[in-house]
C-alpha positions as CSV (number, residue, x, y, z in Angstrom):
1,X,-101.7,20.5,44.8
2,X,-100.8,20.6,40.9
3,X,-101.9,23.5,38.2
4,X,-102.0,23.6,34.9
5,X,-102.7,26.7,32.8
6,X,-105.5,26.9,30.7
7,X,-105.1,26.4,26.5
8,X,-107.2,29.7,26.1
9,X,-107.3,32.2,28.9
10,X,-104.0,31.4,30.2
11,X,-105.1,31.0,33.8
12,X,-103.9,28.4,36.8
13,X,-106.2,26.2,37.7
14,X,-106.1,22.9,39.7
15,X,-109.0,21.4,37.3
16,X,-109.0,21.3,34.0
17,X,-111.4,19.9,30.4
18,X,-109.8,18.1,28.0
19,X,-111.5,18.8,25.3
20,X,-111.5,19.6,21.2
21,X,-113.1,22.7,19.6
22,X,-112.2,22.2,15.8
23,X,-112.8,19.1,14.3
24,X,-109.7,17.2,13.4
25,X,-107.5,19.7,15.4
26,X,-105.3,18.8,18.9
27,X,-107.0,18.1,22.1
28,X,-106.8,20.9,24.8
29,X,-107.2,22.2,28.4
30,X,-109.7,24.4,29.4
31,X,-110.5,25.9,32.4
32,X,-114.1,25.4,33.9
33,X,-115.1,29.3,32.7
34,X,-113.6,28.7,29.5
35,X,-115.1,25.1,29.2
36,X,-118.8,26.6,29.4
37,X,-117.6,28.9,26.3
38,X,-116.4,26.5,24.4
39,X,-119.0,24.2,24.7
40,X,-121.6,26.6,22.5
41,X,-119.1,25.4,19.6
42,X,-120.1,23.4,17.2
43,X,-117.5,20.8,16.9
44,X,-116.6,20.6,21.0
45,X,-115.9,17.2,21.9
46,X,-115.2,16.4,25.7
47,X,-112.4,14.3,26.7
48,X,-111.9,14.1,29.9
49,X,-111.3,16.0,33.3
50,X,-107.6,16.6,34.9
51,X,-108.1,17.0,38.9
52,X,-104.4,18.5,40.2
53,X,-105.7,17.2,43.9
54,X,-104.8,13.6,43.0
55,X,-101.4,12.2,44.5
């Protein structure tokens, strides 16, 4: 199983949000705790989800 380690909280996880908090800035990955935070901003965008269970 693959981990990455989240843009904000810096914690290992195995699924991940790729998503945008400022508008204009660099995509990132969040964690699914962090995710729910970020997603009270007004600019989040969601890109995607990364699943490190895939082979």
């Amino acid at each position: 199983m693959r981990t990455k380690i989240c843009a904000l909280c810096q914690m290992e996880a195995t699924t991940l949000y790729r998503v945008q908090v400022t508008k204009g800035k660099d995509w990132i990955f969040v964690c699914t705790d962090c995710c729910k935070k970020v997603k009270l901003e007004p600019n989040y965008r969601y890109g995607g989800t990364w699943k490190g269970d895939r082979h």
